[in-house]
N, C-alpha and C positions, 0 to 999 in steps of 0.2 A: 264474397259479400263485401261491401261496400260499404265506408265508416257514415254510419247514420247522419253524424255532423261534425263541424268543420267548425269549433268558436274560434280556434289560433285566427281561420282566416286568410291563411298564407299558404296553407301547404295542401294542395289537391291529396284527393280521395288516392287508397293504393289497395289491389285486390288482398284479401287474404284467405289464404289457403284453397285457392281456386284449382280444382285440381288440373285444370291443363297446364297449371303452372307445376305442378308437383311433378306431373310425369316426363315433364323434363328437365327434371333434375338427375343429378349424377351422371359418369360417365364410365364408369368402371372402374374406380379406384376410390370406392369408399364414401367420395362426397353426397351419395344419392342416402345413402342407410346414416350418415350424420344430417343430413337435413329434414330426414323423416324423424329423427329422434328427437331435433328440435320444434319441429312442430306439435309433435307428440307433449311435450313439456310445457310447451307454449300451451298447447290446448287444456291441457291438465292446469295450467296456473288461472286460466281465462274462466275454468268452470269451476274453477275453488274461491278466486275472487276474481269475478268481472271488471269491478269498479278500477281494482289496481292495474288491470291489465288493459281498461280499456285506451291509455293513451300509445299502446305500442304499436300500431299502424303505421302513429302517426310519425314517432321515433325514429320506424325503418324509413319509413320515407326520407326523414329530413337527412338522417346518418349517410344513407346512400347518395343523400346529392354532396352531401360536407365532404365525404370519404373520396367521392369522384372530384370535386375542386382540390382537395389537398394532390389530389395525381396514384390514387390504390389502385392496384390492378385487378384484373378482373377475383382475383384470385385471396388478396385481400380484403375489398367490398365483399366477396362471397362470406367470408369467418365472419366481418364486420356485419351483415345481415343477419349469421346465426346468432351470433353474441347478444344483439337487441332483444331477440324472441327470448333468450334464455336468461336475459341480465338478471331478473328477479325468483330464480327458480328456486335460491332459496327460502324464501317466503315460505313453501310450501315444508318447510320445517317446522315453521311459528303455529302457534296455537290460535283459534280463533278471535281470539279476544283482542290480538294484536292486528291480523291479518285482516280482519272487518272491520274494524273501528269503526267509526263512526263520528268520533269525539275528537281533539285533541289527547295525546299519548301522553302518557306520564313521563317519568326519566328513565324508571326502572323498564320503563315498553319500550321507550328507542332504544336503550340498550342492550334489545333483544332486536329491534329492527336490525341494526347497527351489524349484525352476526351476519345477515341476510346473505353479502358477496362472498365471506368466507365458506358459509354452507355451501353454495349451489355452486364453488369451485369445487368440493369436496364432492356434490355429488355430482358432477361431469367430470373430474376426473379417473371416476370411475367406471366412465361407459368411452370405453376406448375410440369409436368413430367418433365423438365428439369432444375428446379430452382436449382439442387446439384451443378452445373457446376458454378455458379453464381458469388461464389467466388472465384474457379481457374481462369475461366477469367478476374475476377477486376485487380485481383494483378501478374499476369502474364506479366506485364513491373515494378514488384518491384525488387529491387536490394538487395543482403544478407547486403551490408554495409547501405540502409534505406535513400541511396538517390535516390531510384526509385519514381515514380508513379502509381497510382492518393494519395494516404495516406502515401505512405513514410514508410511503414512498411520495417522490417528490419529481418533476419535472422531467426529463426524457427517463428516467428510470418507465416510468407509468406506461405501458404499451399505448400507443398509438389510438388503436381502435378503442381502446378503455377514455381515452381523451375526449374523443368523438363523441360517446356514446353520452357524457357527462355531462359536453356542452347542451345536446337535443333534446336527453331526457330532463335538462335545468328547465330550459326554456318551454315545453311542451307542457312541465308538469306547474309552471306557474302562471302558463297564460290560460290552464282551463280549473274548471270549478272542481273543486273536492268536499267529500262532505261536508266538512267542519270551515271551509274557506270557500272563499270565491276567486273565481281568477282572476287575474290582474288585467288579462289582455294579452296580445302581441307584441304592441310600442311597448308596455310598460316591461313585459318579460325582457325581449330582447336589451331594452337601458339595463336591466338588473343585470343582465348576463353580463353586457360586454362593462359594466362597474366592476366586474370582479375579473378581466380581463389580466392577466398577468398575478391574479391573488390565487382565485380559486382554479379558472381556466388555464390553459393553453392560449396566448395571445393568440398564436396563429391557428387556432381551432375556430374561436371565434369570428377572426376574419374572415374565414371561410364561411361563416352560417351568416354570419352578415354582407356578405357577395351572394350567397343561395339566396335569401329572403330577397336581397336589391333584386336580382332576378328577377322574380316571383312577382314582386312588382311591377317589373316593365311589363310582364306578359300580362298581368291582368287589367296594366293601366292600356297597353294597345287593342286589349279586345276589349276595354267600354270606347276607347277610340272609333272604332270600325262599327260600332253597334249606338253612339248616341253624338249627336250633332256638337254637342259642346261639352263632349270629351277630351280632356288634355290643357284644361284650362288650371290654373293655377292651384287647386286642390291636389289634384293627379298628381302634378310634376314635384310639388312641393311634398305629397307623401314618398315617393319612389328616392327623392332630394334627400329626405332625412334618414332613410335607412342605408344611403349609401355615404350621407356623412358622418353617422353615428360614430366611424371608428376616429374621424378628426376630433368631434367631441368629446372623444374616452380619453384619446392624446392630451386633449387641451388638458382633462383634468389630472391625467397620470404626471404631464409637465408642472402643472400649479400644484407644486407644493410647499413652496414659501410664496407668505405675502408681505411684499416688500412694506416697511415700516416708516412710518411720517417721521422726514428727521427733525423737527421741533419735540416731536413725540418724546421720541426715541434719546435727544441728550435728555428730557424732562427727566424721564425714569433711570436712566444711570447718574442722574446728579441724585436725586432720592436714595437709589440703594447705595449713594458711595459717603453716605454719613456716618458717623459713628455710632449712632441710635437711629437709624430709618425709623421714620413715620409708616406706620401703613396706608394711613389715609393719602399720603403725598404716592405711593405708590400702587396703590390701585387705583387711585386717581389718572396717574398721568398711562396706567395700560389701557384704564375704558378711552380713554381719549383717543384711541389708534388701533383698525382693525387688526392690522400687521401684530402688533402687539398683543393684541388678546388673545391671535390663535396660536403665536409660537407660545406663550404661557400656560395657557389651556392643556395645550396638548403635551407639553412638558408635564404638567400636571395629572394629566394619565397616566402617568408613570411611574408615579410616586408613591405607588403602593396603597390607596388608599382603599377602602371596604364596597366603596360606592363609587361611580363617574363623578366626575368636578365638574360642574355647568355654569358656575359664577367665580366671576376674580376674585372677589375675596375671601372663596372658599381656597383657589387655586394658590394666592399669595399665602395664606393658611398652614397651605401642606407643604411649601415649596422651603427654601434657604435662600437667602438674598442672592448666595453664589449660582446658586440653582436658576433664580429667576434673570442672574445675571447671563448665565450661558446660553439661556435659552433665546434672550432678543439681539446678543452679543452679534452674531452672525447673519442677522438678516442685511438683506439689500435694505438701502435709505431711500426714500426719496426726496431729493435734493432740491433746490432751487435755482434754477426755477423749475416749479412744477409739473407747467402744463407746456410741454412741447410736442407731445405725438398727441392723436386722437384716442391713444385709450392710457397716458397718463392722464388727460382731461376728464375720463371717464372715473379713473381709480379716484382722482380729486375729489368730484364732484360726487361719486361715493360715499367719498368718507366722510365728508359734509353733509350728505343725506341721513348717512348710516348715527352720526350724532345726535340731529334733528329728532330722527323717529325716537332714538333712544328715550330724551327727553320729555316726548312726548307721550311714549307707551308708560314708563315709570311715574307719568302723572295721571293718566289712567287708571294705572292698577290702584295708583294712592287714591283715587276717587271712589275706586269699586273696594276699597277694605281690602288688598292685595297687596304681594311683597311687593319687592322691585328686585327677583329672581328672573324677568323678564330678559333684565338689559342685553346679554349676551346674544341673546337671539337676535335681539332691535338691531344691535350692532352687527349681523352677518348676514340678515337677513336679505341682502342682495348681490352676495358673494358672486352667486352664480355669473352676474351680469360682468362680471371681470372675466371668467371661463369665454365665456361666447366673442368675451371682447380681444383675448387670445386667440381663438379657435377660428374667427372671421373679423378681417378690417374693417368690414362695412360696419357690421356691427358697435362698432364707439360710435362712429357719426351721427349712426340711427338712433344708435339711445340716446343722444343728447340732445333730440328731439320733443318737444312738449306735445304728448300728445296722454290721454287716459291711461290710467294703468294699466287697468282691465284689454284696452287696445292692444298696450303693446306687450302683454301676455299671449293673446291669442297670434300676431303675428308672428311671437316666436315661435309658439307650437307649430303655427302653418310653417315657416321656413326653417325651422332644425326638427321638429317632430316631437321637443321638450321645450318649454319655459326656464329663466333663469330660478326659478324659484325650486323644480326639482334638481336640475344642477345643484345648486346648493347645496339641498340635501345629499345629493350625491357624495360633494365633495367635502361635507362635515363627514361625514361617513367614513371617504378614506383616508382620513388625517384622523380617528379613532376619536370624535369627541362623543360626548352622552349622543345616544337615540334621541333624549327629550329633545334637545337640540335640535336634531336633525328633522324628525317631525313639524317642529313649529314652522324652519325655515323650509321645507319641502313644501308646507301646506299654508303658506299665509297669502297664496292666492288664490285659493279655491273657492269658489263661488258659496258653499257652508263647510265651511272645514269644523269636524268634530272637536279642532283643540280650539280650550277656550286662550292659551295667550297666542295661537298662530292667528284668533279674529282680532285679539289686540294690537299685535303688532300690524297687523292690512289696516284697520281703524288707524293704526297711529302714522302707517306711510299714508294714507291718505289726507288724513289731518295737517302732514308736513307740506303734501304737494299743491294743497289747496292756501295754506301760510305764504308757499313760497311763491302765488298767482300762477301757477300750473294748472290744466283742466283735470277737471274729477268727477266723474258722476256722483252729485250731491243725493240722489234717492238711493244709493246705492250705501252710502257714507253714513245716512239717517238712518237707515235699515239697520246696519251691523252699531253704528251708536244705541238702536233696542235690544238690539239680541244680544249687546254687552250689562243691558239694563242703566244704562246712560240718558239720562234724560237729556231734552231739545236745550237746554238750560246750559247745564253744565258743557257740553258739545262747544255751545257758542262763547262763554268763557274761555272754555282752552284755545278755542280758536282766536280769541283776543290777543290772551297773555302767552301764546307760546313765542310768539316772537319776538317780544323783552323780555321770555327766562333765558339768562346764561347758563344757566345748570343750578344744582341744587347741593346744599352743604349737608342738606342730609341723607347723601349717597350711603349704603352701609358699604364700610371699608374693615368688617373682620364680619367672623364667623359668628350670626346670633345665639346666646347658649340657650334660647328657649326653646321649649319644643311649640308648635303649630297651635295645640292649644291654648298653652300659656301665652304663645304671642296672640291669639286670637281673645282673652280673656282682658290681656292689656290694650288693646287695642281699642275696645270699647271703653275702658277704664279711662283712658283718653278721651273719651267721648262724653263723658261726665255720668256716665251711665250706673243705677244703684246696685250693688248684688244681684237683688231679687230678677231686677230686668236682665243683666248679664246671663243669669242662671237661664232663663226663659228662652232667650235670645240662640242660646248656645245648646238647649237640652241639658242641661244639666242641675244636680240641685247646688242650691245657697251654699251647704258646708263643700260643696267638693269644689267651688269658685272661690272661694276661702282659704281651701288647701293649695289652690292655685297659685293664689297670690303670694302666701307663706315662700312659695319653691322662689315664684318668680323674683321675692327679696333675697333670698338666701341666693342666687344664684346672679343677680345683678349687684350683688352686696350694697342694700341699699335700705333704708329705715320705713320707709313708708309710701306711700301710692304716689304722693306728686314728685319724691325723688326718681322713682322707675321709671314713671312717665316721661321725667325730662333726661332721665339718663337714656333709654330706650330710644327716644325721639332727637337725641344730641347722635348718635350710633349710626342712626339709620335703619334701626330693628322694625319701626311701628310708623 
């Protein structure tokens, strides 16, 4: 019987359990009563839960073409074919409420998933003709870096076939729809897979399933060739293009792991920490000035033990020790002067010149719309990716330094790499370990409606920059996301006045606000000249509990009354 459908997209249909395949199996030595035992189990897991078993078709399929590119012999594809049918057999341990979900799992229910490979090594190692399989299934949720499970084994330790099995079952099980999820796709699975390319995977497993899929491609791009007159035209080639360059762009990002720092930047901030009282303001100052700078500080700041991700400097500058902030930019590459001699130092330039722009721009945004300016770090990377692409291909600088719509030259990236600089980014916020939030905004601030409301500020606010700097911009597109931020036509055309005489702003916040969200939401109106009663209203809340608000917010800005908060607040950069 024949897999109903096909969402991957990539991988033809494979018979299962067709019996003229069965009877000739085995040959006298045992392998015929092990493959009937698997199927047997195989069918037994398919009629307990369908849903979970329905992507393992698709599994053998992919396994057996990855197994044959890595070079298995007939002999190993054969275990490697049993092991797929049997990977989830212990499942069939789990009680229903785990095994059918329906919902997203608790912690206490994955950690009964989580048993699944240990069981169903336990129970084939006790059915002797198929005891070989025993240990590809144990460790077939182990990781090449050894923070997988049940034993944490780590890199050639992990049998082979267990490799294989991990890369097809990743990728199979995210490019199609589960109850409680939808799939992501092909292109999207396969990015995610080879992202983890040397983390979670076998580098050279990967390769392999991204050489299968390239495959897979040409054959289906030569039969719409042969079947439609203007087959092979730029679409065709440029998808088959991206999946066989995908592993140059995992390279690009696995290489990009410093970014080299602006050297004006870079003495600014070691003359600040080398005082004897450092200012903090002079020091988070002179790191937003410098992408280089934010992400070795950032990411240093991951480290530091803190309860929560760090996603703003001068949360980061907060946690850190001047010596701390000192080792972490100490070691970066400079970039020197002159700045622009190759095509993609003109690019990192002319970045970092943008990446300030939007900053400025989104953080007078969010102050329009009653918002922090928790923004910036995102404004500031949000085009990181465009440095990857500009590493990973030369043409790529020239072309970007092209004036042409944004939205244009998103869609050409996707047509000639198969991804946008915008999920590179996210990619590569990802594996430099900064917050999710991050990664989100910059993944998604070019999506045509992206669900985060600061990844539509920050697209609003590169948009706002490239239309300042006499760049084209679809202006209906620009009006559009000005309403869905609730921006009226008004203010829009002010910002677009005054961005280009603001130098920046002195009421960056350069420490950690000690209010909470409410209280800074209480004062914030309070600034606005607004009475109790209306605050109350305003906020849902009653009069005495905006009362008690205020009470905290003195005690805690140490301050006598409303217009000293205000101006201490508004001197901070809190409100």
């Amino acid at each position: 019987m024949a897999i109903r459908a096909d969402p991957v997209g990539l991988i033809e249909p494979v018979d299962y359990l067709r019996p003229g395949l069965v009877a000739k199996q085995g040959n006298g030595d045992g392998s015929g009563a092990a493959w009937w035992i698997c199927a047997g189990l195989e069918e037994s897991l398919r009629a307990r839960a369908p849903g979970l078993h329905a992507s393992t078709p698709m599994v053998r399929q992919l396994a057996s073409r990855v197994g044959a590119r890595l070079g298995l012999d007939p002999e190993a594809l054969a275990l490697l074919d049993m092991s797929v049918r049997v990977r989830d057999v212990g499942m069939l341990a789990l009680s229903d409420h785990v095994v059918l979900a329906t919902a997203p799992l608790s912690p206490e229910d994955w950690a009964l998933v989580n048993r699944h490979p240990a069981l169903g090594a336990e129970m084939l190692e006790r059915l002797a003709p198929v005891s070989a399989v025993a240990a590809t299934v144990r460790a077939h949720h182990e990781r090449w870096d050894g923070r997988g499970y049940p034993d944490g084994q780590g890199g050639s330790e992990i049998p082979l076939a267990s490799r294989v099995i991990a890369v097809c079952d990743a990728f199979v099980a995210m490019s199609l729809d589960r109850p409680h999820r939808r799939g992501v796709g092909a292109e999207a699975a396969l990015e995610r897979v080879a992202h983890e390319r040397g983390a979670q995977f076998d580098p050279r497993v990967v390769d392999a399933l991204v050489a299968v899929l390239g495959d897979t491609y040409a054959r289906s791009d030569s039969g719409r060739s042969r079947g439609r007159p203007d087959a092979g035209g730029p679409f065709e080639r440029s998808r088959l293009h991206a999946v066989r360059d995908r592993q140059d762009m995992m390279s690009a990002i696995a290489e990009f792991d410093v970014v080299p720092a602006f050297a004006p930047a870079h003495d600014r901030l070691m003359a600040a920490t080398d005082q004897p009282d450092p200012a903090v303001r002079e020091i988070v100052s002179a790191i937003e000035s410098d992408t280089g700078l934010t992400v070795a500080v950032l990411r240093r700041a991951q480290d530091a033990g803190q309860r929560r991700p760090i996603a703003s400097i001068p949360d980061a500058v907060a946690a850190l020790t001047v010596t701390e902030i000192r080792d972490a930019v100490e070691p970066l590459p400079r970039a020197e002067f002159p700045w622009r001699t190759t095509q993609l130092e003109v690019l990192m330039h002319r970045s970092r010149v943008h990446a300030q722009a939007v900053t400025r721009a989104a953080v007078r945004l969010a102050r329009e719309l009653g918002k922090g300016d928790d923004i910036v770090v995102a404004a500031l990377l949000h085009d990181i990716g465009k440095l990857v692409l500009g590493r990973a291909d030369a043409r790529y600088a020239s072309a970007a330094l092209e004036d042409v719509v944004p939205e244009q030259r998103v869609q050409e990236e996707r047509r000639t790499y198969g991804l946008d600089h915008a999920s590179l980014g996210g990619l590569l916020l990802s594996r430099w370990g900064l917050p999710s939030s991050l990664e989100d905004v910059v993944a998604a601030h070019h999506r045509s409606e992206a669900d985060d409301e600061q990844a539509t500020y920050v697209r609003l606010a590169d948009m706002v920059v490239h239309h300042v700097q006499g760049e084209p911009i679809d202006r209906k597109v620009m009006l559009r996301l000005a309403g869905t931020c609730g921006l009226s036509a008004a203010t829009l055309r002010d910002l677009l006045f005054d961005l280009p005489h603001s130098g920046g702003s002195d009421r960056r916040r350069a420490e950690p606000c000690p209010l909470s969200a409410r209280e800074t939401a209480v004062l914030r109106l309070l600034a606005q000249g607004k009475l109790y009663k209306v605050i109350a209203a305003e906020i849902g809340l009653s009069p005495s509990t905006v009362r008690t608000h205020l009470h905290n917010i003195y005690a805690k800005l140490m301050v006598a009354d409303r217009a000293q908060a205000v101006l201490k607040a508004t001197e901070k950069g809190w409100i």
